[in-house]
C-alpha positions in Angstrom: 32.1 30.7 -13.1 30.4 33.0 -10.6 28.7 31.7 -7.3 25.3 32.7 -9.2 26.1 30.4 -11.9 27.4 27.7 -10.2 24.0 27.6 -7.9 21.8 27.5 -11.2 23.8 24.9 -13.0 23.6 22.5 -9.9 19.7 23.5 -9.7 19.5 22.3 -13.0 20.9 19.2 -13.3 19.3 18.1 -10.0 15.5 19.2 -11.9 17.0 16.9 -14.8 18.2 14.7 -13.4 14.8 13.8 -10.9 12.9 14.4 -14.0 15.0 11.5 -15.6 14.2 9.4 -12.6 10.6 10.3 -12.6 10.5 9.1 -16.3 11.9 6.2 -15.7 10.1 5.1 -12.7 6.3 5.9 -14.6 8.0 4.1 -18.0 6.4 0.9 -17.0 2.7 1.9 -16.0 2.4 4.4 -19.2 3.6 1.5 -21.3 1.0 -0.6 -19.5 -1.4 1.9 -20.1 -0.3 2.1 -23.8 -0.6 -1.7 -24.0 -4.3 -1.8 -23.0 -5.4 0.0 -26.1 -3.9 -2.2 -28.8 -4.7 -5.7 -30.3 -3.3 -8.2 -29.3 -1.4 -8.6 -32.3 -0.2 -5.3 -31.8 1.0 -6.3 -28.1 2.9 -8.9 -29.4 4.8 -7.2 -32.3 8.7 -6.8 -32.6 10.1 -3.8 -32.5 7.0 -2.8 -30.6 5.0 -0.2 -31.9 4.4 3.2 -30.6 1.6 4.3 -33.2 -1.4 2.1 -33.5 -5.1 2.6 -34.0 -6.8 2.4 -30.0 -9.5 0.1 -29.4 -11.2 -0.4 -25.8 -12.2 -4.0 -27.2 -10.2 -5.1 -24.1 -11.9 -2.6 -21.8 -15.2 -4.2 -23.0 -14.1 -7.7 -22.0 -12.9 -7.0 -18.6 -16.2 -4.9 -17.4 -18.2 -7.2 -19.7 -17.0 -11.2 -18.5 -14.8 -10.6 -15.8 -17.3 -8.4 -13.6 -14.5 -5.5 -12.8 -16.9 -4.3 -10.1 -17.6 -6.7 -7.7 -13.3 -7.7 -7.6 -13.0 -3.5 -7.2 -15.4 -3.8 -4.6 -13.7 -6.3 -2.8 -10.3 -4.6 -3.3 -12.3 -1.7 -1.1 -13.5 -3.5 1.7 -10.7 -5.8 2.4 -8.0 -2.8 2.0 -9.9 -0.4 3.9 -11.2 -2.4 7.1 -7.9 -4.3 7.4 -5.8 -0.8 7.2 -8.4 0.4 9.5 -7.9 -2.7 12.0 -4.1 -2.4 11.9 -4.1 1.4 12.6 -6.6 0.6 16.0 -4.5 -2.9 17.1 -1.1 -0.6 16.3 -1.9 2.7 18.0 -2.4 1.7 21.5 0.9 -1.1 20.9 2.8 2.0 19.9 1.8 4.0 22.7 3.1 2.0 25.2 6.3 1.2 23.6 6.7 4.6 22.9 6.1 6.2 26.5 6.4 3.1 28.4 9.2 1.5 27.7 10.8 -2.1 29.2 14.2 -3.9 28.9 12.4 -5.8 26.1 10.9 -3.0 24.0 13.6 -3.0 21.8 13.6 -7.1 21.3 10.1 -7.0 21.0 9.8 -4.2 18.1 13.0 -6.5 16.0 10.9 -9.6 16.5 7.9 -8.1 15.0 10.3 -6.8 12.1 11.4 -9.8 11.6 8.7 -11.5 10.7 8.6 -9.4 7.4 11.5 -10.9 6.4 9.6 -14.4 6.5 8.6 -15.6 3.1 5.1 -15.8 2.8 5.5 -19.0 0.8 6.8 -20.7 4.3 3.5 -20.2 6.1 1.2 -20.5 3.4 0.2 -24.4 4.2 -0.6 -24.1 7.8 -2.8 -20.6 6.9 -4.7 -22.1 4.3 -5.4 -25.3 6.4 -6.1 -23.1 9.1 -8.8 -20.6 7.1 -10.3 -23.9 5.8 -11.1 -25.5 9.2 -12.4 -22.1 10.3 -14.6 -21.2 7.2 -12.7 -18.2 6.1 -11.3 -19.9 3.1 -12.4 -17.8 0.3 -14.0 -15.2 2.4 -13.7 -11.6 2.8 -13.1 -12.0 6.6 -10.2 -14.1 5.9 -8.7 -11.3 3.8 -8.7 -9.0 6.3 -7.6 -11.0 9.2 -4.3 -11.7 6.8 -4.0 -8.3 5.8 -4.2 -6.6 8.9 -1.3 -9.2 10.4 1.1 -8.9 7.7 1.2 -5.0 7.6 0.6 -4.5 11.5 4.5 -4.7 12.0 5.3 -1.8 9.3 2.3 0.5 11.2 3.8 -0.3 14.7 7.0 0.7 13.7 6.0 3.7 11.9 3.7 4.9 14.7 6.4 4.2 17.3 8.7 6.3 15.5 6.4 9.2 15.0 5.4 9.1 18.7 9.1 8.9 19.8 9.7 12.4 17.8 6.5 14.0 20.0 8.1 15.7 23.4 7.0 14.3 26.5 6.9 17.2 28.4 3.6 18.1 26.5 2.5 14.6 27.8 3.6 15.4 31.5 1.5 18.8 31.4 -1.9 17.0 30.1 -1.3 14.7 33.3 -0.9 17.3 35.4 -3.8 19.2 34.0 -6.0 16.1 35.0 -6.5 14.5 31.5 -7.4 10.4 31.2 -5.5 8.1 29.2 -8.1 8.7 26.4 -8.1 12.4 26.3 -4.4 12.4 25.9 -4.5 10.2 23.3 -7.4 12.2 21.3 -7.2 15.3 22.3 -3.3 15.5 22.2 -1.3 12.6 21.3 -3.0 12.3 17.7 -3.4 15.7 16.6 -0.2 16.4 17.0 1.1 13.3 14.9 -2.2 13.7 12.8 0.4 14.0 9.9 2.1 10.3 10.5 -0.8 8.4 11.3 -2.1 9.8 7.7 0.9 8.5 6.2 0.8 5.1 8.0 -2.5 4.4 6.7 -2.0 5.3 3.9 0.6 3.4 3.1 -0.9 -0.1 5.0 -4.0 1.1 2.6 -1.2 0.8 -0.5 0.7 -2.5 0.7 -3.2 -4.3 1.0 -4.7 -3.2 -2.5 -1.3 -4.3 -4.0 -1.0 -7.7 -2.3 -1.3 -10.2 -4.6 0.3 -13.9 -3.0 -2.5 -14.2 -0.2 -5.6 -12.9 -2.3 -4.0 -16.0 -5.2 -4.0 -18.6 -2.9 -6.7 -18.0 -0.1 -9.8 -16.9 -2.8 -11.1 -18.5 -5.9 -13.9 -16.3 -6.4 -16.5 -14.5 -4.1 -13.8 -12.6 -2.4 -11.5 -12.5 -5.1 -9.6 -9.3 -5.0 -8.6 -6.8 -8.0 -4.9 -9.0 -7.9 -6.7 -12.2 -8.8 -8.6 -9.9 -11.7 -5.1 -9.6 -12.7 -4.0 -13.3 -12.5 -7.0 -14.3 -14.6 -5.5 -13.2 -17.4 -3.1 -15.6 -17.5 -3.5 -19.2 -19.1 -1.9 -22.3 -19.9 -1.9 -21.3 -23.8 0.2 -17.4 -22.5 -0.5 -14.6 -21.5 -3.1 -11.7 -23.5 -0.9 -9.1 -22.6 -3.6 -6.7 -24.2 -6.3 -7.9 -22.0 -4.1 -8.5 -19.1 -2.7 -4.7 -19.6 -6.3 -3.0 -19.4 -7.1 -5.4 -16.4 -3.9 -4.0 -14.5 -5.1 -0.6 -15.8 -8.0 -0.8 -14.7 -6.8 -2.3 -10.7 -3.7 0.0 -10.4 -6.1 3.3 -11.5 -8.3 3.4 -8.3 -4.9 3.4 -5.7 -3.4 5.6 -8.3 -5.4 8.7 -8.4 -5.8 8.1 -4.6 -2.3 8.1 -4.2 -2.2 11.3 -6.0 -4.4 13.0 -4.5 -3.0 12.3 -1.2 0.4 12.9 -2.0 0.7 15.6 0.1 -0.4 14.4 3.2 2.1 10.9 2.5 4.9 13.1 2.0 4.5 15.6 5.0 3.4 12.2 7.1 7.0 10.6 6.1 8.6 13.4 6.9 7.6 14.2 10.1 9.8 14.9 12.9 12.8 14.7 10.3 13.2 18.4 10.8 13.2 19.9 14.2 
């Protein structure tokens, strides 16, 4: 075997086998996608069945009694304006961690990751007593606060690292050239890491649509988010796996095709600096 032929045989099984993974990775959402177009009875049948006649019956019954909008619409708000609030609490935090660094930088950043490793379960009593005394219990407000706290540790950390990769010398010329704190920041600092701060909001974006345990047990139903849509579906007689398919559809769609669609700018922002 030539050195040719050896180099295509490696290319292809590294195509198959990412293709493989790929497969097996979107295996679940096309078979939840699959799911929302039969019966129920269909849903439920053993072996399960791969050819069926499609109805959007359950389609109908999640735009037509579950009012798909206004949960989408809080899915929007609370997702955006707490990814927007982490990314403007976590910018300036990383800054000075990044570029000003103490004896305690380093034990302050593994206390903030730490807290990820709390289960939410742990904390969810003195929250909930706490958004009830204040009025935020079932609010969209309340959301966001959570939101932004729980995923304000991963956007540090990701920012911090993308600032650590940007050479301070450019920083040290900017001073020297008379710039202000906030024209270094804007005019240099970002642009430059325009790329990772994409990523990191991108992904806090992700993490808040997705989160399911707050948005269960902090709203019943005016600021019920696309999760709780979800979790409607499920009832003490079992689960309608038909109707409860088309509602994850129907959730998982929206951050889907954004996902996609930003797929390039994710991948280049986790990649940044990884290369030099």
């Amino acid at each position: 075997m030539n050195l040719h032929t050896e180099k295509v045989v490696k290319l292809t099984m590294v195509t198959v086998g990412s293709w493989l993974v790929a497969a097996l990775v979107f295996f679940p959402i096309f078979w939840m996608i699959l799911t929302s177009f039969k019966t129920e009875l269909n849903a439920f049948s053993s072996p399960p069945s791969l050819f069926f006649w499609p109805t959007l019956e359950n389609y109908q019954v999640v735009f037509e009694r579950s009012d798909y909008f206004r949960y989408a619409w809080n899915s929007v708000v609370i997702s955006f304006v707490s990814s927007i609030m982490a990314m403007v609490i976590g910018l300036p935090a990383a800054y000075a961690m990044a570029f000003y660094p103490t004896a305690r930088t380093q034990g302050v950043m593994l206390w903030m990751l730490s807290t990820k490793m709390l289960p939410p379960v742990g904390v969810l009593v003195p929250i909930y007593l706490l958004s009830r005394d204040t009025g935020l219990l079932d609010t969209r407000t309340g959301l966001v606060i959570i939101y932004t706290l729980i995923n304000l540790p991963i956007v540090i950390w990701m920012i911090y690292t993308y600032f650590k990769d940007v050479p301070k010398d450019i920083l040290e010329a900017c001073r020297m050239d008379g710039a202000s704190l906030w024209q270094e920041i804007r005019h240099v600092l970002v642009p430059i890491t325009m790329g990772g701060l994409s990523s990191t909001f991108l992904l806090s974006l992700i993490l808040s649509w997705n989160e399911a345990f707050w948005s269960l047990n902090l709203t019943a139903s005016s600021a019920a988010p696309l999760t709780a849509l979800i979790a409607s579906y499920s009832s003490p007689e079992g689960l309608f796996w038909a109707k409860l398919s088309a509602a994850s559809t129907l959730a998982v769609a929206p951050i889907l095709v954004f996902g996609w669609i930003s797929q390039k700018q994710l991948v280049r922002g986790l990649t940044f600096g990884a290369v030099k």
